[in-house]
Structures are given as C-alpha cells and as structure tokens.
C-alpha positions as CSV (number, residue, x, y, z in Angstrom):
1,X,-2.3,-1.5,9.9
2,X,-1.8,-2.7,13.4
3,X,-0.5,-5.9,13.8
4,X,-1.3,-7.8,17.0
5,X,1.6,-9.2,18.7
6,X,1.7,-13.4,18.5
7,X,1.1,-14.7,22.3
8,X,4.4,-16.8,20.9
9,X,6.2,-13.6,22.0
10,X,6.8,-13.2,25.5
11,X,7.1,-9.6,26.9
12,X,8.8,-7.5,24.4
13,X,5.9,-5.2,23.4
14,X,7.9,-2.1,22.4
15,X,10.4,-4.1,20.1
16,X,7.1,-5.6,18.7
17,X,5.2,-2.1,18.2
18,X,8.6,-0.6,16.2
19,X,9.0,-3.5,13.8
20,X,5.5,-3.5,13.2
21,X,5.9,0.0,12.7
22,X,9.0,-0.1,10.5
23,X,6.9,-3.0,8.3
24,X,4.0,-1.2,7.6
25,X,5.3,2.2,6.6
26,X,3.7,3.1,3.2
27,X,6.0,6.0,2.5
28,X,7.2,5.1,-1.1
29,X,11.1,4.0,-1.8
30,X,13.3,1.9,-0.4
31,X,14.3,1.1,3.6
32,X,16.3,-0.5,5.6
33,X,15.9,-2.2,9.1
34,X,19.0,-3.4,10.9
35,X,18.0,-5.9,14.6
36,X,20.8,-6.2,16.0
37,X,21.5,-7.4,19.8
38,X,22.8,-10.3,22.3
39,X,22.8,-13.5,21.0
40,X,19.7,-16.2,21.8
41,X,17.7,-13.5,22.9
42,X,14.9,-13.5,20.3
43,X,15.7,-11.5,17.7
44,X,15.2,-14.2,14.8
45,X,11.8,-15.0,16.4
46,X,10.8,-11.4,16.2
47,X,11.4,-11.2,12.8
48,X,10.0,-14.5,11.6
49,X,6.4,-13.5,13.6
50,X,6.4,-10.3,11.8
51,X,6.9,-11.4,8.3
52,X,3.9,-14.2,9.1
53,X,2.0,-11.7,10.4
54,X,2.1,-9.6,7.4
55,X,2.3,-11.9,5.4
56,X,6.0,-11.4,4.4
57,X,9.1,-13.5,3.5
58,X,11.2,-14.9,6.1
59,X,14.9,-16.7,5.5
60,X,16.8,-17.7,8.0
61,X,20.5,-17.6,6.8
62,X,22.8,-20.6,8.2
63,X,26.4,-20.8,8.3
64,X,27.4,-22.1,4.7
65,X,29.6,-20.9,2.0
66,X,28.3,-18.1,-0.4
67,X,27.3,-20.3,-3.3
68,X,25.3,-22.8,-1.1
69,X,23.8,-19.9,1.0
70,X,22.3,-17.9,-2.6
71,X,21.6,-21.8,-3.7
72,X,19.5,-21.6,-0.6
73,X,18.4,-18.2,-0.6
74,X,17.5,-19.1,-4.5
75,X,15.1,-21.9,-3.6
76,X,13.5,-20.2,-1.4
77,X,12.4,-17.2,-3.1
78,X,11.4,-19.6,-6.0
79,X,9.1,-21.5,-3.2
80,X,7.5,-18.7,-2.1
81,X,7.0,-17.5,-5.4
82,X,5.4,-20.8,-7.0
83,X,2.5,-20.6,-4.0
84,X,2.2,-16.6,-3.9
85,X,-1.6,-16.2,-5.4
C-alpha cells in the first residue's frame, strides 16, 4: 500500500515514506514504533495523518493522572469501536 502524503504536511517526505512504511508492514506479530524528536516540531501531526490515512486509531495523550488518562484512553477506544463497521 502506498500512502500518499496529506498536502497538510509540509516537507518532511522521508519521515512520511518510513511511517508509512513501518504502518503497512504485513509481516505477522507484533511491532513497535518509537517517534521521538524536538518538541513542536510535528511529530504528533505525523502520526495523526498516518492513522487517518490508513484508517487507524489516533489518541493523543494529555497531561492527566493515570486513572483519568485510561478513563480517557477507555472512551476512546469504546468510540471508535461503537462506529467501526
């Protein structure tokens, strides 16, 4: 699958090409991607065009205690869920 890069996303075509990369690998078993990098310099963008664009799930974590953030997290996943076909 090649995923087009959103014109939202300015420049940064080889950071693009590897998460698009990393997110369609159909090897089987499990993976892990770490983004790590300067702050404010588009990182959570990045990731929330790539999980649109492949029609993933995106959740931005927020400074809050543990219990509120897997409330959160929680609510989410059950969103999602409840409008997945």
């Amino acid at each position: 699958m090649n995923l087009i890069k959103p014109p939202e996303i300015f420049d940064r075509d080889v950071e693009w090409a590897e998460l698009a990369r990393f997110a369609t690998d159909e090897r089987p078993g499990a993976t892990l991607g770490v983004v790590s990098g300067r702050r404010r310099q588009g990182k959570t963008l990045l990731l929330y065009e790539l999980a649109r664009a492949t029609g993933g799930f995106y959740f931005g974590a927020t400074e809050a205690t543990s219990t509120e953030s897997l409330r959160r997290f929680g609510g989410a996943v059950a969103a999602t869920a409840s409008t997945s076909p």
